[in-house]
N, CA, C and O atoms as a CHARMM CRD file, in Angstrom:
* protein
*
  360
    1    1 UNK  N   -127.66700  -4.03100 -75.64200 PROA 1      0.00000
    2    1 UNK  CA  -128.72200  -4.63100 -74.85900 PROA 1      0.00000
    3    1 UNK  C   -128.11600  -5.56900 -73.81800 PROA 1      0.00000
    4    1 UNK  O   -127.44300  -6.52800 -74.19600 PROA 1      0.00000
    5    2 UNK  N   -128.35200  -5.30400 -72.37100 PROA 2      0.00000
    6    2 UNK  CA  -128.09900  -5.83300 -71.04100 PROA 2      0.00000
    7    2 UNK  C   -128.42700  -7.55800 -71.59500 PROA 2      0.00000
    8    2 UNK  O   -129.37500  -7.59100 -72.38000 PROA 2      0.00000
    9    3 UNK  N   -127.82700  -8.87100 -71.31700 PROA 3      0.00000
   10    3 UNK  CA  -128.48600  -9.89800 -70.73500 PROA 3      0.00000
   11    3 UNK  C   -127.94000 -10.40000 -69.67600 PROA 3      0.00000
   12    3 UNK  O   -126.73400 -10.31600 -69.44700 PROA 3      0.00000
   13    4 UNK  N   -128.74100 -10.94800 -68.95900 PROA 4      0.00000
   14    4 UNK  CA  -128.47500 -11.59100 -67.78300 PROA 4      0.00000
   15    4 UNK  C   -127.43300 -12.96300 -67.38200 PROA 4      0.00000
   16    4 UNK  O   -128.06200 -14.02100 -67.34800 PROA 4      0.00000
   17    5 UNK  N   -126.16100 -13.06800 -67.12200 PROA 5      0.00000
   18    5 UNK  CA  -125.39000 -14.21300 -67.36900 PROA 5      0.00000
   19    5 UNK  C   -125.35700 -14.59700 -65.97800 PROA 5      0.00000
   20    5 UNK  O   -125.28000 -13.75600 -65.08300 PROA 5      0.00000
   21    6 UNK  N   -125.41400 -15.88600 -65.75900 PROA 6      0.00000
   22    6 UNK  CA  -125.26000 -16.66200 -64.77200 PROA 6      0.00000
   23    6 UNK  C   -124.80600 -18.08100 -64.63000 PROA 6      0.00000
   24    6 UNK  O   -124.77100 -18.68700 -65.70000 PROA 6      0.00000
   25    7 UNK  N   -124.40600 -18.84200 -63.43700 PROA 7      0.00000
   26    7 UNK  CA  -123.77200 -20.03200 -63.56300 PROA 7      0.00000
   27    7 UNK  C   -124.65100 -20.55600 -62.69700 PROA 7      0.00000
   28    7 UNK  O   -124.97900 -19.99900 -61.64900 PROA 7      0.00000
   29    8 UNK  N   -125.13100 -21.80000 -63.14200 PROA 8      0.00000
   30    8 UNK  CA  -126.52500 -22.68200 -63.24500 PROA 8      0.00000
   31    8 UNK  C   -126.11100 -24.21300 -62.52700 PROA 8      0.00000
   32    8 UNK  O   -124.95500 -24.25500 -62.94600 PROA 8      0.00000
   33    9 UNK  N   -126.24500 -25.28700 -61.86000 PROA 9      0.00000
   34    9 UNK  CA  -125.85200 -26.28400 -62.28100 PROA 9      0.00000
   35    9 UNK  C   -127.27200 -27.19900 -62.06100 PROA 9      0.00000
   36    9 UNK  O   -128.20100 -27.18600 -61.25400 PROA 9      0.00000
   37   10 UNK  N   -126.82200 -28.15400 -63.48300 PROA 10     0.00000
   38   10 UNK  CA  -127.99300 -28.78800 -64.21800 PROA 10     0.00000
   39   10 UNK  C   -127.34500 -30.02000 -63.78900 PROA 10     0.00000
   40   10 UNK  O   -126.15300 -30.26900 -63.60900 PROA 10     0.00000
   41   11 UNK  N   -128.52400 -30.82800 -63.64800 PROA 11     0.00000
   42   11 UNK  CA  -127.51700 -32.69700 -63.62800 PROA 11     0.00000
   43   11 UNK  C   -127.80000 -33.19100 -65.21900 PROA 11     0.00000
   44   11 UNK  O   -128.83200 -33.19900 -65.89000 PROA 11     0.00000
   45   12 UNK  N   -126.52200 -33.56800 -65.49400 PROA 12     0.00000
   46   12 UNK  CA  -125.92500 -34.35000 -67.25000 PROA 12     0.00000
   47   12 UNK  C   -126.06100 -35.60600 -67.11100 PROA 12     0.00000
   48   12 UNK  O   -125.27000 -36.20700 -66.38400 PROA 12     0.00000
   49   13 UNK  N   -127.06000 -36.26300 -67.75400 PROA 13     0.00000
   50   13 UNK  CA  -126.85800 -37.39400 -68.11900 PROA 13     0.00000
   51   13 UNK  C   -125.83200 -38.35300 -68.42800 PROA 13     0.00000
   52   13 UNK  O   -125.79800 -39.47200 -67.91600 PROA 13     0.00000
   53   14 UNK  N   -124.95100 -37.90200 -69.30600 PROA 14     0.00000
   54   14 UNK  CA  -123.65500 -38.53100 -69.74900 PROA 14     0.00000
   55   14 UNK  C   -123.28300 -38.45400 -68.57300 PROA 14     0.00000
   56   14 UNK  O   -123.20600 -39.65500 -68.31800 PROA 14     0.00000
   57   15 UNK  N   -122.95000 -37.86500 -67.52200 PROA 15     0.00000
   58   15 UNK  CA  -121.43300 -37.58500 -66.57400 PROA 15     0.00000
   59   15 UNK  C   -122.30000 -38.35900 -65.53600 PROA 15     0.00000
   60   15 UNK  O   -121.60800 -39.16900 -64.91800 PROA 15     0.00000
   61   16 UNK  N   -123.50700 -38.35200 -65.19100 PROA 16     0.00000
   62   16 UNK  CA  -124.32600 -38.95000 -64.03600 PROA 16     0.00000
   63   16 UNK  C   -124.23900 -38.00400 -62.78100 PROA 16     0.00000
   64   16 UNK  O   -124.45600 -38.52700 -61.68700 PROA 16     0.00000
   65   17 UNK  N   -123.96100 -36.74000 -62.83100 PROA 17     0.00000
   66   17 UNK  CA  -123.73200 -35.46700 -61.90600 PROA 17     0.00000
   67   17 UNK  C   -123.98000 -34.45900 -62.06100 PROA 17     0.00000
   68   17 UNK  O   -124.12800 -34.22800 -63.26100 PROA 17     0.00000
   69   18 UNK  N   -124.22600 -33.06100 -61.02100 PROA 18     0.00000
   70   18 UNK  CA  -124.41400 -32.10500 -61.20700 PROA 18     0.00000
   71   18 UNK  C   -123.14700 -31.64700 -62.04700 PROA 18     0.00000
   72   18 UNK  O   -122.04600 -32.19500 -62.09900 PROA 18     0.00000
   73   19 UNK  N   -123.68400 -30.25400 -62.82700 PROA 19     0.00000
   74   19 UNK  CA  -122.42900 -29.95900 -63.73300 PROA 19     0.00000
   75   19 UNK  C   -123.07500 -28.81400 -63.93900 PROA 19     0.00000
   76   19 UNK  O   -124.25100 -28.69400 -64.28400 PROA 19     0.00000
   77   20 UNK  N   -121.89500 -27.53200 -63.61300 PROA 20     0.00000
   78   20 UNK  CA  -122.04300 -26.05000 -63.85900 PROA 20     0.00000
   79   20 UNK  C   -122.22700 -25.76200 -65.39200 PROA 20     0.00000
   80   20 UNK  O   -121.59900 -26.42700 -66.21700 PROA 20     0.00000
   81   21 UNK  N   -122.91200 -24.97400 -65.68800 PROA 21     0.00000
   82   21 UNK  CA  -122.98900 -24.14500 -66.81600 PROA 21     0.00000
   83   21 UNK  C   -123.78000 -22.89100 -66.77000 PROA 21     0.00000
   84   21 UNK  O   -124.66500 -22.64500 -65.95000 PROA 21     0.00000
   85   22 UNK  N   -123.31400 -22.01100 -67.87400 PROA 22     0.00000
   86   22 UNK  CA  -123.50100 -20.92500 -68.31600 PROA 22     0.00000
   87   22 UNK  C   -124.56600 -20.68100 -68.58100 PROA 22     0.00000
   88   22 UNK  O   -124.95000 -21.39000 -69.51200 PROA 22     0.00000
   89   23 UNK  N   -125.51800 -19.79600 -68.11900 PROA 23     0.00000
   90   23 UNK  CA  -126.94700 -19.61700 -68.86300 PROA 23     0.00000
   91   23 UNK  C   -126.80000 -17.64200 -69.16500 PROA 23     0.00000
   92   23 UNK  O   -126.48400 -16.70200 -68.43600 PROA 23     0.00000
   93   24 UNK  N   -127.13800 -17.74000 -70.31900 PROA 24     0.00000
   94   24 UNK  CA  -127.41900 -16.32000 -71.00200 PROA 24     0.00000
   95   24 UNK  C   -129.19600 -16.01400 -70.91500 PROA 24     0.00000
   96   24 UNK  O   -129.99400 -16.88400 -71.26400 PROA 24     0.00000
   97   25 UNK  N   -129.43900 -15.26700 -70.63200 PROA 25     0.00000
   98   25 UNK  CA  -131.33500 -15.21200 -70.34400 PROA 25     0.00000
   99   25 UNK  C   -131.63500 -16.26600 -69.49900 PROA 25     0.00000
  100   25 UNK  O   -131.44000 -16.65100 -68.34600 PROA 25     0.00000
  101   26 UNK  N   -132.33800 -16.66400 -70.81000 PROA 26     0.00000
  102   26 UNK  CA  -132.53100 -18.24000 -70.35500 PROA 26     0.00000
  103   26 UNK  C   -132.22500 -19.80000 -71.40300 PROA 26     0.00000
  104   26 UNK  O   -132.73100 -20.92200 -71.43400 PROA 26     0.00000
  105   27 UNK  N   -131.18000 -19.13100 -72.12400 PROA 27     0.00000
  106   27 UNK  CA  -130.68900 -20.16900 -73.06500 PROA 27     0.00000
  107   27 UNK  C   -129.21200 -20.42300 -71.96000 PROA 27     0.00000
  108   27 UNK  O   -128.46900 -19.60500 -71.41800 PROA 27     0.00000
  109   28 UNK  N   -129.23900 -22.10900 -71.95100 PROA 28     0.00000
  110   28 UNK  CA  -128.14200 -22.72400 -71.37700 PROA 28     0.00000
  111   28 UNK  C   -126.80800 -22.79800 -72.26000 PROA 28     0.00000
  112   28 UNK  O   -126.83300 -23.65200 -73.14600 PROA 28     0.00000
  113   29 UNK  N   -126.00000 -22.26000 -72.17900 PROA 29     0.00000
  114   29 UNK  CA  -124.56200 -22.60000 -72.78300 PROA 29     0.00000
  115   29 UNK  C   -124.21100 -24.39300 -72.89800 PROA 29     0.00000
  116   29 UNK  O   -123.69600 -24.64600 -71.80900 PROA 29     0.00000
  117   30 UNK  N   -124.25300 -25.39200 -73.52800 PROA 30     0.00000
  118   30 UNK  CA  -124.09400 -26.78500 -72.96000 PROA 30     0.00000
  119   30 UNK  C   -122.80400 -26.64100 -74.29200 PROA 30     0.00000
  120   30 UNK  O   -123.00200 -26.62600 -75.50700 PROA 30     0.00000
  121   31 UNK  N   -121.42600 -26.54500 -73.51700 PROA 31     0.00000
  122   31 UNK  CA  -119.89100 -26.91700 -74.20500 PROA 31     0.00000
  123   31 UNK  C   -119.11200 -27.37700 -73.10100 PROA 31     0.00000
  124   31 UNK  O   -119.13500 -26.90500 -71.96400 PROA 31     0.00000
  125   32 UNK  N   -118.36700 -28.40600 -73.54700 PROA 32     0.00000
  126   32 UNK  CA  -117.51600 -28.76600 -72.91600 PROA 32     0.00000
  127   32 UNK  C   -116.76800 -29.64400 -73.86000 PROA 32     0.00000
  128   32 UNK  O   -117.25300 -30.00300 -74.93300 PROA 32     0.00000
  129   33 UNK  N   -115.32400 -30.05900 -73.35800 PROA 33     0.00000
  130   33 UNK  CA  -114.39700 -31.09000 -74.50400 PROA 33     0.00000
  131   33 UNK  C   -114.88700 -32.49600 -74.25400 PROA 33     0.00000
  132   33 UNK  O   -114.99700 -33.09900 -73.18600 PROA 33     0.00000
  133   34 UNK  N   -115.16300 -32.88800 -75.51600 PROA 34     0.00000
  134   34 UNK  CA  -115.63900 -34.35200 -75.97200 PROA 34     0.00000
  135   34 UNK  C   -114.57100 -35.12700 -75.08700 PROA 34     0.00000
  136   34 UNK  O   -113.34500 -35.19400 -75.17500 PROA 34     0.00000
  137   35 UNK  N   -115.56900 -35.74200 -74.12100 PROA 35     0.00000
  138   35 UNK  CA  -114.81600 -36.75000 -72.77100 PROA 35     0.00000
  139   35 UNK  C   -113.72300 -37.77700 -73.45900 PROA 35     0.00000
  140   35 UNK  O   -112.77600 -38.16600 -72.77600 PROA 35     0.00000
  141   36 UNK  N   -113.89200 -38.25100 -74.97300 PROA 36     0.00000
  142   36 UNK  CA  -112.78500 -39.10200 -75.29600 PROA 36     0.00000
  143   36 UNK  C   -111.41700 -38.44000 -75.39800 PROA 36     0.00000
  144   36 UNK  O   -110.38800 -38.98000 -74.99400 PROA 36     0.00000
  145   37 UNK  N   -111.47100 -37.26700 -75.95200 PROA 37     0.00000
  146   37 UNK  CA  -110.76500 -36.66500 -76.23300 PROA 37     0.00000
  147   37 UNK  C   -110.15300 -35.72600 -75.36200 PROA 37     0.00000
  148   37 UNK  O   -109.29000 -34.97800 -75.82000 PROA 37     0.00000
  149   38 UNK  N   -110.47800 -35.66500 -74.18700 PROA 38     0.00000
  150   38 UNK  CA  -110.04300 -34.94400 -73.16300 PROA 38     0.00000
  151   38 UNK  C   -109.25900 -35.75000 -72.22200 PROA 38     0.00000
  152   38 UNK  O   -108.30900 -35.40800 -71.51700 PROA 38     0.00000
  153   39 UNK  N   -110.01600 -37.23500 -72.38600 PROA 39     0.00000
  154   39 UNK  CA  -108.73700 -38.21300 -72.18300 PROA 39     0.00000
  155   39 UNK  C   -107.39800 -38.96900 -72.66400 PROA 39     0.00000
  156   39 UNK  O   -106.51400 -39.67100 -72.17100 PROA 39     0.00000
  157   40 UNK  N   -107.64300 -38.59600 -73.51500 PROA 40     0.00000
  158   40 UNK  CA  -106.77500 -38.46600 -74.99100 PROA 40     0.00000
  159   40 UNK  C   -105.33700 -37.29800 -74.18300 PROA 40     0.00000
  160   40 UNK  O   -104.27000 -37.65800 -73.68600 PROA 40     0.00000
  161   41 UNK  N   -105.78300 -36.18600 -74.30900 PROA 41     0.00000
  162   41 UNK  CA  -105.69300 -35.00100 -73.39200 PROA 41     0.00000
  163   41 UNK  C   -104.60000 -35.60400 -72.42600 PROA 41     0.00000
  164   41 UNK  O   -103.42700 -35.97400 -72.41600 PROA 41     0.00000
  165   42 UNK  N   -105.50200 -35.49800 -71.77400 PROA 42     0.00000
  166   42 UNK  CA  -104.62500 -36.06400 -70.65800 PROA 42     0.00000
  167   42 UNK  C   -103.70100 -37.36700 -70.36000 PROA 42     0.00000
  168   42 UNK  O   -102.85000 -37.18600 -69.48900 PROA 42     0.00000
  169   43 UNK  N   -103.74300 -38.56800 -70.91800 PROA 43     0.00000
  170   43 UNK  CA  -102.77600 -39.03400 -71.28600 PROA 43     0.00000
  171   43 UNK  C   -101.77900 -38.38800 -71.68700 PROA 43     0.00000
  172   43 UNK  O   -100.75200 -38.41700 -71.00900 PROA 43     0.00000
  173   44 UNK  N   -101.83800 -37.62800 -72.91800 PROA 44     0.00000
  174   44 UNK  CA  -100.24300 -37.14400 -73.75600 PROA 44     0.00000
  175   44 UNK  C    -99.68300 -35.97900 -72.61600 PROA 44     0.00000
  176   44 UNK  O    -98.51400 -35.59200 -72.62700 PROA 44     0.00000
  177   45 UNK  N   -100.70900 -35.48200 -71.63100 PROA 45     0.00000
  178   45 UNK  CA   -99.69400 -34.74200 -70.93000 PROA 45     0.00000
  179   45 UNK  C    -98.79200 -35.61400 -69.91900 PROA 45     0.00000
  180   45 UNK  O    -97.58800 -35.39500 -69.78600 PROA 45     0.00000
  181   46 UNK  N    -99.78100 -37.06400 -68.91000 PROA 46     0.00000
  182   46 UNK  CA   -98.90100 -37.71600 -68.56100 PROA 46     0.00000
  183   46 UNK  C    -97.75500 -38.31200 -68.95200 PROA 46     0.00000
  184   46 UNK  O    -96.95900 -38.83300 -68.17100 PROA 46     0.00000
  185   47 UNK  N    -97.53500 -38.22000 -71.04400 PROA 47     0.00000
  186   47 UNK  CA   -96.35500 -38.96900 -71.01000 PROA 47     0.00000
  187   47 UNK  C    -95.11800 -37.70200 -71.46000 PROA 47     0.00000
  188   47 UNK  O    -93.93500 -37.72600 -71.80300 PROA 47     0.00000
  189   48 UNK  N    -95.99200 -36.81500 -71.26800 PROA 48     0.00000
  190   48 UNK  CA   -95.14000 -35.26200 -72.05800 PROA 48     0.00000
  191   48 UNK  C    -95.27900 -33.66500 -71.47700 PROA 48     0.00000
  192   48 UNK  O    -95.58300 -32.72400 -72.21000 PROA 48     0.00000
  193   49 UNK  N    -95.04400 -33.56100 -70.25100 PROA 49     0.00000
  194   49 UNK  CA   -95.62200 -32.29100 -69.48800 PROA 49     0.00000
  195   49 UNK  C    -95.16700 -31.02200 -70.50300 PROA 49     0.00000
  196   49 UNK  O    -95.14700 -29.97600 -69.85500 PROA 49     0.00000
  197   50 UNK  N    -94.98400 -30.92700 -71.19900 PROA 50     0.00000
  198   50 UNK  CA   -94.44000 -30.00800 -71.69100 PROA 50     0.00000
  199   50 UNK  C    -95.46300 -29.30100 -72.81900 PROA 50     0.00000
  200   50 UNK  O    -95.45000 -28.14300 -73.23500 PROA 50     0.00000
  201   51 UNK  N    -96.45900 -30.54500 -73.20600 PROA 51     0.00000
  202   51 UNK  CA   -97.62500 -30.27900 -73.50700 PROA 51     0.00000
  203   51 UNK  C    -98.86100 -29.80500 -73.51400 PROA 51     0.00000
  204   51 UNK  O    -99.74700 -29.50800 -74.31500 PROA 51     0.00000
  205   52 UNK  N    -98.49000 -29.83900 -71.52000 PROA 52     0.00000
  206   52 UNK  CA   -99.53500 -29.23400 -70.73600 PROA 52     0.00000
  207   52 UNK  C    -99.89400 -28.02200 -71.78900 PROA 52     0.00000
  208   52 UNK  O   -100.37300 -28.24000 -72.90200 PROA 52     0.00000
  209   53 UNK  N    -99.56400 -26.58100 -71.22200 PROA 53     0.00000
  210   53 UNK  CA   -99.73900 -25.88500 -71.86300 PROA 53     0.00000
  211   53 UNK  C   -100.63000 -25.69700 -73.19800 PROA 53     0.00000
  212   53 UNK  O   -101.83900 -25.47100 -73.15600 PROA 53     0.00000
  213   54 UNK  N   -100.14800 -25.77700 -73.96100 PROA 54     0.00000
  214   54 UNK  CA  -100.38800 -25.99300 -75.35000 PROA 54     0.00000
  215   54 UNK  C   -101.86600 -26.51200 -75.65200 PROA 54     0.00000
  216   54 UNK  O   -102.59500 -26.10900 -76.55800 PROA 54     0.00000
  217   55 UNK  N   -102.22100 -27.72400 -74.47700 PROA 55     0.00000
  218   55 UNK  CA  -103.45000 -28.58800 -74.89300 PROA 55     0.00000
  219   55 UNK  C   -104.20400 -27.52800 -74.39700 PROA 55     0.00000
  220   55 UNK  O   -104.97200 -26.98500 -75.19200 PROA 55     0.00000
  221   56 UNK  N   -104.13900 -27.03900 -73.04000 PROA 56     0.00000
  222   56 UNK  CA  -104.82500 -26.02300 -71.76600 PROA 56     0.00000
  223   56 UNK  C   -105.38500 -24.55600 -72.45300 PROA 56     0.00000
  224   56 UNK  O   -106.44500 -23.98000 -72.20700 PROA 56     0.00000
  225   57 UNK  N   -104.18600 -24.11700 -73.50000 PROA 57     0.00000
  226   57 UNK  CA  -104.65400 -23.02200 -74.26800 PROA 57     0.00000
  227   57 UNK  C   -105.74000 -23.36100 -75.73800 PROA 57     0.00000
  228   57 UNK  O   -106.48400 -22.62500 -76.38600 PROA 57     0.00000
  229   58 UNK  N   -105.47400 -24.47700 -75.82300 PROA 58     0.00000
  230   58 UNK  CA  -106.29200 -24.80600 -77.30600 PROA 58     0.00000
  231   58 UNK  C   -107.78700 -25.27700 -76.92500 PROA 58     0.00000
  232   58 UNK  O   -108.71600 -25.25800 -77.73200 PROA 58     0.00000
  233   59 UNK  N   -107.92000 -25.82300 -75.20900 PROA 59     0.00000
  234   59 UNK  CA  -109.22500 -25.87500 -74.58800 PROA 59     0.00000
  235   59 UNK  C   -109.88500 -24.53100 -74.25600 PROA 59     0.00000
  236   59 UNK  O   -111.09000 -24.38700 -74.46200 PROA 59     0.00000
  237   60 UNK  N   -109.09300 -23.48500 -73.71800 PROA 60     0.00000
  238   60 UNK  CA  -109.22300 -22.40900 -73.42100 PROA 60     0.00000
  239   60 UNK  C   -109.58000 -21.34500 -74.77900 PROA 60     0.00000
  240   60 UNK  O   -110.20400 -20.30000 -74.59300 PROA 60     0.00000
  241   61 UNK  N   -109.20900 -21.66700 -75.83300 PROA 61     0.00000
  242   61 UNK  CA  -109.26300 -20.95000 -77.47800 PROA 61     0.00000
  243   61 UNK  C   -110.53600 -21.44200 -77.89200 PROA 61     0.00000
  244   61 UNK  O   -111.36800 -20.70700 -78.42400 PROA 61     0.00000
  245   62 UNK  N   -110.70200 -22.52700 -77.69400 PROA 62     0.00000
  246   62 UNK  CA  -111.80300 -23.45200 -78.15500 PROA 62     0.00000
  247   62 UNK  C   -113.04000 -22.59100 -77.17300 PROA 62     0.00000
  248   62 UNK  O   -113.93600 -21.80300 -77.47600 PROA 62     0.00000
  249   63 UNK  N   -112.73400 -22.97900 -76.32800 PROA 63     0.00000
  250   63 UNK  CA  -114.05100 -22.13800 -75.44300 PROA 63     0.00000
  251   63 UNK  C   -114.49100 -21.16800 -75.51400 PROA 63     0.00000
  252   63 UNK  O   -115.71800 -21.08600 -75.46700 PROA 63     0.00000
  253   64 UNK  N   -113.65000 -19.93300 -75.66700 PROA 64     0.00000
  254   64 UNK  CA  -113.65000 -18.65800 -76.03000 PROA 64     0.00000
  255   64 UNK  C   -114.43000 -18.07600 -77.37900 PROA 64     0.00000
  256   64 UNK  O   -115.14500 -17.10000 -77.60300 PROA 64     0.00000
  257   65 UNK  N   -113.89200 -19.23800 -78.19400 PROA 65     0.00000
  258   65 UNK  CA  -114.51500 -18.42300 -79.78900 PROA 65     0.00000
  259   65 UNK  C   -115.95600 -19.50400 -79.86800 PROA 65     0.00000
  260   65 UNK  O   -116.84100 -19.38500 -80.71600 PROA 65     0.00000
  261   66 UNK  N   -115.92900 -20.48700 -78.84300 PROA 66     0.00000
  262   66 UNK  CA  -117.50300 -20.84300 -78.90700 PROA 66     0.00000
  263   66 UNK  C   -118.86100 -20.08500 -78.14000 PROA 66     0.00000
  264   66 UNK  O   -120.00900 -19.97500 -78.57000 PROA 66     0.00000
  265   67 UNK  N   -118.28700 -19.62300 -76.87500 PROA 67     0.00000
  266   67 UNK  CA  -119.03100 -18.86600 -75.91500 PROA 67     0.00000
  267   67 UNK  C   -118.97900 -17.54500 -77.10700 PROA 67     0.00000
  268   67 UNK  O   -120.02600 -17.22400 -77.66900 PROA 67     0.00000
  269   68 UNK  N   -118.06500 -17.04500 -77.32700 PROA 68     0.00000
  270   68 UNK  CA  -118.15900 -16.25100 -78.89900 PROA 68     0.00000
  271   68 UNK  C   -119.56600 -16.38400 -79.40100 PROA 68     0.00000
  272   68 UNK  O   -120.62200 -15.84800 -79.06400 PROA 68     0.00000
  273   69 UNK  N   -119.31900 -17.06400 -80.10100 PROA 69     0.00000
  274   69 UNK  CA  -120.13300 -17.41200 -81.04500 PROA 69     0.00000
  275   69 UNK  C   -122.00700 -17.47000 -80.19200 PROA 69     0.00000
  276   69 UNK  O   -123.09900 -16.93800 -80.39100 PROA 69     0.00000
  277   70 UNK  N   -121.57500 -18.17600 -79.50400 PROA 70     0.00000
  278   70 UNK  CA  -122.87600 -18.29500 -78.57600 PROA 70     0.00000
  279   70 UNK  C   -123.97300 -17.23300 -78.17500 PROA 70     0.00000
  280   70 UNK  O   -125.19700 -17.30000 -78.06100 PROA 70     0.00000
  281   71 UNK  N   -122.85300 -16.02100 -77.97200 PROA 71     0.00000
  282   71 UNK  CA  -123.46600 -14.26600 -77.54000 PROA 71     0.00000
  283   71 UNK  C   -123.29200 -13.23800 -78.85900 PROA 71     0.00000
  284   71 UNK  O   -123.41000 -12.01800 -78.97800 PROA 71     0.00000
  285   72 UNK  N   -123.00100 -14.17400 -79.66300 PROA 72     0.00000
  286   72 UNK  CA  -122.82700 -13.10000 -80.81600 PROA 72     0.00000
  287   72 UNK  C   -122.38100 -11.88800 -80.94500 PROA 72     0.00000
  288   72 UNK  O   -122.86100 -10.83500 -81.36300 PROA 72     0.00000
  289   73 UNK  N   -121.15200 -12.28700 -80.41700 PROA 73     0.00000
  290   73 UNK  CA  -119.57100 -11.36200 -80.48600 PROA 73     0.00000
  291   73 UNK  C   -118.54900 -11.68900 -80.20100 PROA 73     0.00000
  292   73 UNK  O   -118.35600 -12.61800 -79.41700 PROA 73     0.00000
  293   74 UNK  N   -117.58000 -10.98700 -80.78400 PROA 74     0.00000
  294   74 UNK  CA  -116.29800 -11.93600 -80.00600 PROA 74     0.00000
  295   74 UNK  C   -115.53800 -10.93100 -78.54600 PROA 74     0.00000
  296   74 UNK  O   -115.17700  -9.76400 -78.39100 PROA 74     0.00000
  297   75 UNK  N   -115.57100 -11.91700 -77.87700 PROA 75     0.00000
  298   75 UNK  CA  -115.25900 -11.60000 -76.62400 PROA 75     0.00000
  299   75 UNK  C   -113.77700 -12.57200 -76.19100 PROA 75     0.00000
  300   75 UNK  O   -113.54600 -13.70500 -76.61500 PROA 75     0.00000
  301   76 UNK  N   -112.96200 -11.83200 -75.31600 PROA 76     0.00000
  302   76 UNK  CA  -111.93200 -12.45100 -75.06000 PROA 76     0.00000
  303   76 UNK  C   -112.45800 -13.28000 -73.78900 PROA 76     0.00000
  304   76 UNK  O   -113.66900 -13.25100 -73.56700 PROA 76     0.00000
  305   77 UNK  N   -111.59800 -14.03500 -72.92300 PROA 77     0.00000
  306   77 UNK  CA  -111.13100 -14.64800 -71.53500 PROA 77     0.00000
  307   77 UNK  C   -111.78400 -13.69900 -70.37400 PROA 77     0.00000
  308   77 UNK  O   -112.87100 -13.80300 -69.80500 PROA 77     0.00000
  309   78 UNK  N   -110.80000 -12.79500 -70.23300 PROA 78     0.00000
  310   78 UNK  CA  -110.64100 -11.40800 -69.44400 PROA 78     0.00000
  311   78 UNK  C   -112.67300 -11.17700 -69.47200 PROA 78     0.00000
  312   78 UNK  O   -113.46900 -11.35600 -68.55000 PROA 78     0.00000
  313   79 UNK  N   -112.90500 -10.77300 -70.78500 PROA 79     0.00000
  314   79 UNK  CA  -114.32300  -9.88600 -70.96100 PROA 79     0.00000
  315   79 UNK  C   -114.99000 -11.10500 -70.56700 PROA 79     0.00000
  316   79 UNK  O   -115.84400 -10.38100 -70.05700 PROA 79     0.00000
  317   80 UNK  N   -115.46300 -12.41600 -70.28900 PROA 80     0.00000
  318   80 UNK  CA  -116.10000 -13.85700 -70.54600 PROA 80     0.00000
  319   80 UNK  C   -116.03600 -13.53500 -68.61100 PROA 80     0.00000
  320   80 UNK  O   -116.94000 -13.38800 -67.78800 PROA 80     0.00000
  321   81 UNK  N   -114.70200 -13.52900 -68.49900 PROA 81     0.00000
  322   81 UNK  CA  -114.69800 -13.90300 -66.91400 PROA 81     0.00000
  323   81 UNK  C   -115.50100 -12.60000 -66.33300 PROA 81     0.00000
  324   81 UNK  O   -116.37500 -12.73000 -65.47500 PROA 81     0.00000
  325   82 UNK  N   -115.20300 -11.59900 -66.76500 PROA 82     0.00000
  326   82 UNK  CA  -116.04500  -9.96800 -66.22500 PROA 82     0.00000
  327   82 UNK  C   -116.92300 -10.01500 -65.90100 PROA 82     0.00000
  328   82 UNK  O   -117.38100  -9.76900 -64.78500 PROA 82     0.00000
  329   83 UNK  N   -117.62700 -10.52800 -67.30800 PROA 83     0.00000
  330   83 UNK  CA  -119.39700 -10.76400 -67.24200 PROA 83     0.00000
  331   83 UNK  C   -119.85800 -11.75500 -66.24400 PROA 83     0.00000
  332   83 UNK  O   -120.90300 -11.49800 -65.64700 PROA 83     0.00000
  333   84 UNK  N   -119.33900 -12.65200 -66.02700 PROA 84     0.00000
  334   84 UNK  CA  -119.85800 -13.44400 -65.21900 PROA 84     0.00000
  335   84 UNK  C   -119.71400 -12.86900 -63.91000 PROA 84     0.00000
  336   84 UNK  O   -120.79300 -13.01700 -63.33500 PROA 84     0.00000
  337   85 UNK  N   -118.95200 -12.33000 -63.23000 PROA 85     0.00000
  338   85 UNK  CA  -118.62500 -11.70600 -61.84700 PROA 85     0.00000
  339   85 UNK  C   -119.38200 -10.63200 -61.96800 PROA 85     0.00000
  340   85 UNK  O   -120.05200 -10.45200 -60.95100 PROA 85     0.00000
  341   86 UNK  N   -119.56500  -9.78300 -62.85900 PROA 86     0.00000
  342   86 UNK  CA  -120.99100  -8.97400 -63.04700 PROA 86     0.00000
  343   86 UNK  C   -122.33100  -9.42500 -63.23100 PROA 86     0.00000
  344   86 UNK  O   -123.32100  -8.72300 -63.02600 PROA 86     0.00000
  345   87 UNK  N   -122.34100 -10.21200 -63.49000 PROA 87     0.00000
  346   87 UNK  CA  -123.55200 -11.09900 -63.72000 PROA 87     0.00000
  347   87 UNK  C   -124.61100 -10.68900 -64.59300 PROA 87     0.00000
  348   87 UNK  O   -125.82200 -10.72000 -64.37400 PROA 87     0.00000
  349   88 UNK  N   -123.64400 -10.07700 -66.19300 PROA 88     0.00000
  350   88 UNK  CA  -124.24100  -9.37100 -67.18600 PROA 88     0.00000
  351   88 UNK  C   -123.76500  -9.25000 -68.38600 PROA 88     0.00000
  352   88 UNK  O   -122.55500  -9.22500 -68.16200 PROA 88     0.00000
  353   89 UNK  N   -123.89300  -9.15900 -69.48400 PROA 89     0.00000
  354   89 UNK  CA  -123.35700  -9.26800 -70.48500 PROA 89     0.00000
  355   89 UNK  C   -123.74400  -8.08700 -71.83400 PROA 89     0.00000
  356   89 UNK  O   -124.95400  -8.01200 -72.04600 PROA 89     0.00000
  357   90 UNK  N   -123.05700  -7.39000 -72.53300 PROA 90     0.00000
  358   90 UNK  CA  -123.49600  -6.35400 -73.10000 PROA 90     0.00000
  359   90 UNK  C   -123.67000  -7.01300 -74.50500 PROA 90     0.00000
  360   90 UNK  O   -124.10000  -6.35000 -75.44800 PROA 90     0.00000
């Protein structure tokens, strides 16, 4: 069954700005990394680039098996980015 995927932007309270997200039908995707912890994040890469990586894929893993979870299947990166440039989701 076809649904309709698209990129939306809603204004967030917390952030005080417009902010893109994912809408499936008409249910909104709302994920993103917990702002403490993304600064957290980013600190340890300023004192450790080598980290980069590592944090970038575990945000990127994290996202993946939640948008997962979200469409009820598991879908990789590659298939996540497809759908959206198709603007459809199987």
């Amino acid at each position: 069954m076809m649904k309709k995927l698209s990129i939306i932007n809603l204004y967030n309270e917390e952030f005080k700005k417009d902010i893109s997200y994912l809408m499936l039908d008409n249910e909104v995707f709302d994920w993103g990394p917990d702002p403490e912890e993304l600064q957290n994040a980013i600190k340890m890469i300023n004192h450790n680039n080598d980290l980069k990586e590592t944090i970038l894929n575990s945000i990127v893993g994290h996202f993946v098996s939640s948008f997962s979870e979200f469409v009820g299947k598991k879908m990789t990166l590659d298939e996540i980015n497809t759908s959206i440039e198709n603007g459809n989701i199987e």
